[in-house]
C-alpha positions as CSV (number, residue, x, y, z in Angstrom):
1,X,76.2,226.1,-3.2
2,X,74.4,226.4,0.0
3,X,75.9,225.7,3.3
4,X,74.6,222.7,5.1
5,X,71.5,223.7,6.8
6,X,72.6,223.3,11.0
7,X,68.4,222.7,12.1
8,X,69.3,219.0,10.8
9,X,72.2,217.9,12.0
10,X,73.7,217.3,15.4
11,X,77.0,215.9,16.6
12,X,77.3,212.8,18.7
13,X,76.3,214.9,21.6
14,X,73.5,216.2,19.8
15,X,74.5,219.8,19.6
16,X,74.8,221.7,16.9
17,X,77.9,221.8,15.1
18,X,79.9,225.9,15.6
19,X,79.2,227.5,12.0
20,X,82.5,228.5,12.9
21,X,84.5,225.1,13.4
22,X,86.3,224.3,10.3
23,X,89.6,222.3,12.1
24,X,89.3,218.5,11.1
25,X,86.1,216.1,10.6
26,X,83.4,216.6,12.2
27,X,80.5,213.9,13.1
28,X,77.1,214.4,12.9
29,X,73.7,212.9,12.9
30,X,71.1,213.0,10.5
31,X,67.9,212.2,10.4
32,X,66.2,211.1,7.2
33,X,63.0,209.3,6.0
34,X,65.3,206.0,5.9
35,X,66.5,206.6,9.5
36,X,69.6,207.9,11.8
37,X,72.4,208.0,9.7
38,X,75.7,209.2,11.3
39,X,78.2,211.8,8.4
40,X,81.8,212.4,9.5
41,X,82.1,216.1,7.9
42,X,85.0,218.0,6.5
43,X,84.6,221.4,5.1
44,X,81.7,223.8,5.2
45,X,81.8,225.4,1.9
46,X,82.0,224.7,-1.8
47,X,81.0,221.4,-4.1
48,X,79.6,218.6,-1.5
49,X,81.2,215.4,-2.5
50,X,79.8,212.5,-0.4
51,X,81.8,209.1,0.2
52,X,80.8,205.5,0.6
53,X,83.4,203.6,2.2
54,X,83.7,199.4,2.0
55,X,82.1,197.0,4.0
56,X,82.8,196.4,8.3
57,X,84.5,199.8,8.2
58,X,82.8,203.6,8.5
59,X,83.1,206.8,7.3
60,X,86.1,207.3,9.4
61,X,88.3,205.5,7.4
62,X,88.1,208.5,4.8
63,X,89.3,210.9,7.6
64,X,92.5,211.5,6.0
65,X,91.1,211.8,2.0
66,X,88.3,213.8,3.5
67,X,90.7,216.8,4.9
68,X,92.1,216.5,1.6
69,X,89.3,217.3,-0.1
70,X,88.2,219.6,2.6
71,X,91.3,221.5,1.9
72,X,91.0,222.0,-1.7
73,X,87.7,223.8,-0.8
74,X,84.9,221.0,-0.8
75,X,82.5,220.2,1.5
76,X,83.3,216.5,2.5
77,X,80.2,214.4,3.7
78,X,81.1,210.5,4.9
79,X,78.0,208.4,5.5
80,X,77.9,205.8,8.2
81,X,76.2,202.4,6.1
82,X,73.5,201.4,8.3
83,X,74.7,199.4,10.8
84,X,78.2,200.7,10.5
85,X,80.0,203.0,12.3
86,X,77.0,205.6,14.5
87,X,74.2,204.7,12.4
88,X,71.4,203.4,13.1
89,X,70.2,199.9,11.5
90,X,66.9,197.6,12.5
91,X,68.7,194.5,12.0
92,X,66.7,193.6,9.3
93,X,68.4,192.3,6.2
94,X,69.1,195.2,3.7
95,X,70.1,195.3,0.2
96,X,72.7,197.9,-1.9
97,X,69.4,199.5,-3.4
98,X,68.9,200.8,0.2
99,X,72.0,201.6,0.9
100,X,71.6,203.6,-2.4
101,X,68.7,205.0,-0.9
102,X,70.1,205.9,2.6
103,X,72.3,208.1,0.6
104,X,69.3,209.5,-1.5
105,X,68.0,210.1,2.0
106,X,70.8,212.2,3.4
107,X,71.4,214.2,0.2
108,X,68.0,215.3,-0.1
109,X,67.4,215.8,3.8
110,X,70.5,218.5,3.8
111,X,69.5,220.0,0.5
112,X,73.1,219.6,-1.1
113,X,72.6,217.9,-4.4
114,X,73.5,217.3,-6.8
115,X,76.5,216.0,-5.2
116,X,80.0,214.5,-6.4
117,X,80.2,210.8,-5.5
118,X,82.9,208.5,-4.7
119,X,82.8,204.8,-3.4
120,X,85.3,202.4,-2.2
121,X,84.6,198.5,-2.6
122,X,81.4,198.2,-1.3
123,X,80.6,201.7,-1.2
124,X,81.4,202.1,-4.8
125,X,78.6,199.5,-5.4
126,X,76.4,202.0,-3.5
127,X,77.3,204.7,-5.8
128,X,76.8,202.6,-9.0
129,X,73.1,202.4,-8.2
130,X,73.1,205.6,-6.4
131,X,73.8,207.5,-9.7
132,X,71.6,205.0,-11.8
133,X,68.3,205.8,-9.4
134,X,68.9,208.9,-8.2
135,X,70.5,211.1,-11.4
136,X,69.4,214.2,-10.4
137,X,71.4,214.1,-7.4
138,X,74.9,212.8,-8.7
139,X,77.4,215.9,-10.4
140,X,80.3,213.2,-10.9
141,X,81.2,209.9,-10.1
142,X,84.4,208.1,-8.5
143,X,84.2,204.2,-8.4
144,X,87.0,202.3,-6.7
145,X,87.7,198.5,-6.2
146,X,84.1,198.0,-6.7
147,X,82.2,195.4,-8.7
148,X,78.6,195.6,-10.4
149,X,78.0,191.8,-9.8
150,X,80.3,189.2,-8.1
151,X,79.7,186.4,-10.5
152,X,77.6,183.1,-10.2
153,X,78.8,181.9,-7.1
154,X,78.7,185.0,-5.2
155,X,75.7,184.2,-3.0
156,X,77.3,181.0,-1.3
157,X,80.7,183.2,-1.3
158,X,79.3,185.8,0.8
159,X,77.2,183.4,2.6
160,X,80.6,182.0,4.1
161,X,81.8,184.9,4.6
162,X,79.1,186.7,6.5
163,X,79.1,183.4,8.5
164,X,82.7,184.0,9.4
165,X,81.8,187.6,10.4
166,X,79.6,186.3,13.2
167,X,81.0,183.0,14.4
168,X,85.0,184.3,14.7
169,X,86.3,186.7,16.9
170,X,86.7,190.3,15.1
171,X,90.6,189.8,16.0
172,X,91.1,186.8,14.5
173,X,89.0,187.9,11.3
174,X,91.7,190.1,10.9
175,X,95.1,188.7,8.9
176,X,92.3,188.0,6.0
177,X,91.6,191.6,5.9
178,X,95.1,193.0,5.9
179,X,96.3,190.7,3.4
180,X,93.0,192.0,0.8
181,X,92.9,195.7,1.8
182,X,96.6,196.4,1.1
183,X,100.4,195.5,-0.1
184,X,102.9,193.7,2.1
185,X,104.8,196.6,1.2
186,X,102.3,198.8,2.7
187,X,102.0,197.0,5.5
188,X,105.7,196.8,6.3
189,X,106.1,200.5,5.7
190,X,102.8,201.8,7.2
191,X,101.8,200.4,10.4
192,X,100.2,203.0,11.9
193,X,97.7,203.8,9.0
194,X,97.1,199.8,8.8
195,X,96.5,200.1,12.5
196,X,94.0,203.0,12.4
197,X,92.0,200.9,9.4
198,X,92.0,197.7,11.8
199,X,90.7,199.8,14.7
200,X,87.9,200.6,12.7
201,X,87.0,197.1,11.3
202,X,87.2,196.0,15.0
203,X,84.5,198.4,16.6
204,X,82.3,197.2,13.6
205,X,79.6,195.4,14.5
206,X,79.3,191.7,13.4
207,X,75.7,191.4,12.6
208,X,75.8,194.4,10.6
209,X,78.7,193.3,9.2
210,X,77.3,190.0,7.9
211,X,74.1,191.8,6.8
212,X,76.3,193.7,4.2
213,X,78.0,190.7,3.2
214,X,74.6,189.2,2.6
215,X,73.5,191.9,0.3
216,X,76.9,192.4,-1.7
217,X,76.7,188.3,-2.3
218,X,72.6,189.6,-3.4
219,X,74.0,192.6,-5.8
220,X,73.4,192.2,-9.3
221,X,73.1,195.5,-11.1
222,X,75.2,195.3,-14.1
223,X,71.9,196.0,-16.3
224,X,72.1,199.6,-14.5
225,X,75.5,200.8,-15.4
226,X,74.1,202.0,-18.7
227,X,71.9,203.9,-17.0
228,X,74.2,206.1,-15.6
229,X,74.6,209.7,-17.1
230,X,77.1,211.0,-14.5
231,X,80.9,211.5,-15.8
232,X,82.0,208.6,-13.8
233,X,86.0,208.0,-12.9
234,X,86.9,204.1,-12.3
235,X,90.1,203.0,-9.8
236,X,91.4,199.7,-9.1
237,X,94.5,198.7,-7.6
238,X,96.4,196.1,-10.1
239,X,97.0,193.7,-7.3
240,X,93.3,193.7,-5.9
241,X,91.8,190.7,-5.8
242,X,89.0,191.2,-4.1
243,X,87.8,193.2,-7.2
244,X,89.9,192.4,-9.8
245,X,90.9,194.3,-12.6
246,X,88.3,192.8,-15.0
247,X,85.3,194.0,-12.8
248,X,85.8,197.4,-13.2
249,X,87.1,197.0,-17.0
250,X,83.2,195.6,-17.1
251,X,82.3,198.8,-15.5
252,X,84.0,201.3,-17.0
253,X,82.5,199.5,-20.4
254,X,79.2,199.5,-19.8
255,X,78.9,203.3,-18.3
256,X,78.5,206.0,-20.6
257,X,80.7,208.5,-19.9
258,X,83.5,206.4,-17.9
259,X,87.4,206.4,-17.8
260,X,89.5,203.5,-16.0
261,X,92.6,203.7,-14.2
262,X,93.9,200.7,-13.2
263,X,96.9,201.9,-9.9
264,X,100.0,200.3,-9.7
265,X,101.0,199.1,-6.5
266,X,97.3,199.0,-4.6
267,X,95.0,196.5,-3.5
268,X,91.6,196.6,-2.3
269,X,91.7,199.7,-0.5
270,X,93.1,201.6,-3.4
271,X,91.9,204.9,-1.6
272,X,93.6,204.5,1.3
273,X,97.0,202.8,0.1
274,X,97.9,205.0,-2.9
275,X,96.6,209.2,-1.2
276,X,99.1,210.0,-4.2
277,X,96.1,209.7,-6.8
278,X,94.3,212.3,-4.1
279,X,94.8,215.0,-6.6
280,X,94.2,213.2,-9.9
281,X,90.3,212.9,-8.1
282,X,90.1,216.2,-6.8
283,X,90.8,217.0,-10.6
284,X,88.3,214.9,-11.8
285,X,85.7,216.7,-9.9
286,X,86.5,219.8,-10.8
């Protein structure tokens, strides 16, 4: 597998990144046909696995999965969403088919497909139509807490809800968050991970924010899953409720070559809340 190629990519202060640094992530800028997207990087060597994190949060919020990864000899690439995080967004409306794209974008500007996948919430959406549009550039698949279509209300749903994004303060938007992403357990017992999450949520910006929520109440792509040829792994926490259960049973149904595990003692950000399945994905990919 080749190394990522260093004439595309620049860190935040646009220099390019040591070929010898391989301590922690990394950020870095790329420039595709779809725009500036911002990739916190992990790893310089081996299978590139690329990961799509949830809505009003970044790339970041992978750091710790990503050095995992990174450490079991991948090459760890997580996108900025448009608007999220450093990259770069028009403030024009946008729909998960671009976000799919965006990812097209920045696989095929670096050269590293076919890549491993994995998507959390709204970034496993992304990766659903990710692998249906783009095959040739998806090895494997990881979906978590992720839905293919958020049922018949879910335009007036996420109507309120990017409303809420831009008319409350990002602090008070907050206690709604905790209470979907994780556990009271969690919370009780990991403060400073729930802290580090929140810190993310609250740089995100609002518009961009609402403009996801907009296009996850538009997504509607359950006629792709079949589509998908990629061996595909599906997670959900059994207490999320964001994403229930039953969405990703319907997922794991209606892809091909698809497994579910349904994680004991998660919510919404499975990912983050239960790093003990860690190794069951690295597995996966191998």
């Amino acid at each position: 597998m080749r190394h990522l190629p260093g004439n595309l990519l620049r860190d935040r202060r646009g220099r390019r990144p040591s070929p010898g640094h391989r301590d922690g992530n990394a950020a870095m800028i790329v420039w595709t046909t779809q725009g500036k997207l911002n990739v916190h990087r992990a790893g310089e060597a081996g299978q590139p696995v690329v990961l799509l994190h949830p809505l009003a949060l970044s790339g970041a919020v992978f750091d710790p999965f990503a050095a995992h990864l990174a450490a079991a000899g991948r090459t760890v690439l997580a996108t900025d969403t448009r608007g999220h995080g450093e990259s770069g967004w028009d403030g024009n409306p946008f729909t998960i088919e671009d976000l799919a794209d965006d990812t097209a974008a920045m696989v095929d500007t670096l050269g590293v497909g076919p890549v491993d996948v994995i998507g959390l919430s709204m970034g496993g959406s992304t990766a659903l139509v990710f692998a249906a549009n783009h095959p040739g550039l998806v090895r494997r698949l990881v979906v978590a807490d992720a839905s293919a279509n958020y049922g018949s209300d879910r335009v007036q749903v996420w109507a309120d809800r990017a409303d809420r994004a831009t008319t409350f303060p990002r602090e008070e938007q907050l206690s709604f968050q905790w209470d979907r992403w994780f556990t009271s357990s969690f919370r009780a017992t990991n403060p400073t991970e729930v802290n580090r999450v929140s810190q993310i949520f609250l740089a995100t910006d609002s518009a961009a924010h609402a403009a996801a929520a907009h296009a996850l109440g538009a997504l509607d792509v359950a006629d792709l899953l079949p589509e998908i040829a990629a061996d595909t792994l599906v997670l959900v926490g059994d207490e999320d409720y964001a994403t229930p259960p039953a969405m990703s049973e319907e997922i794991a149904k209606a892809v091909p070559s698809a497994r579910l595990e349904i994680l004991e003692r998660a919510r919404h950000l499975s990912l983050v809340e239960r790093p003990d399945v860690w190794p069951l994905i690295a597995d996966f990919l191998e």
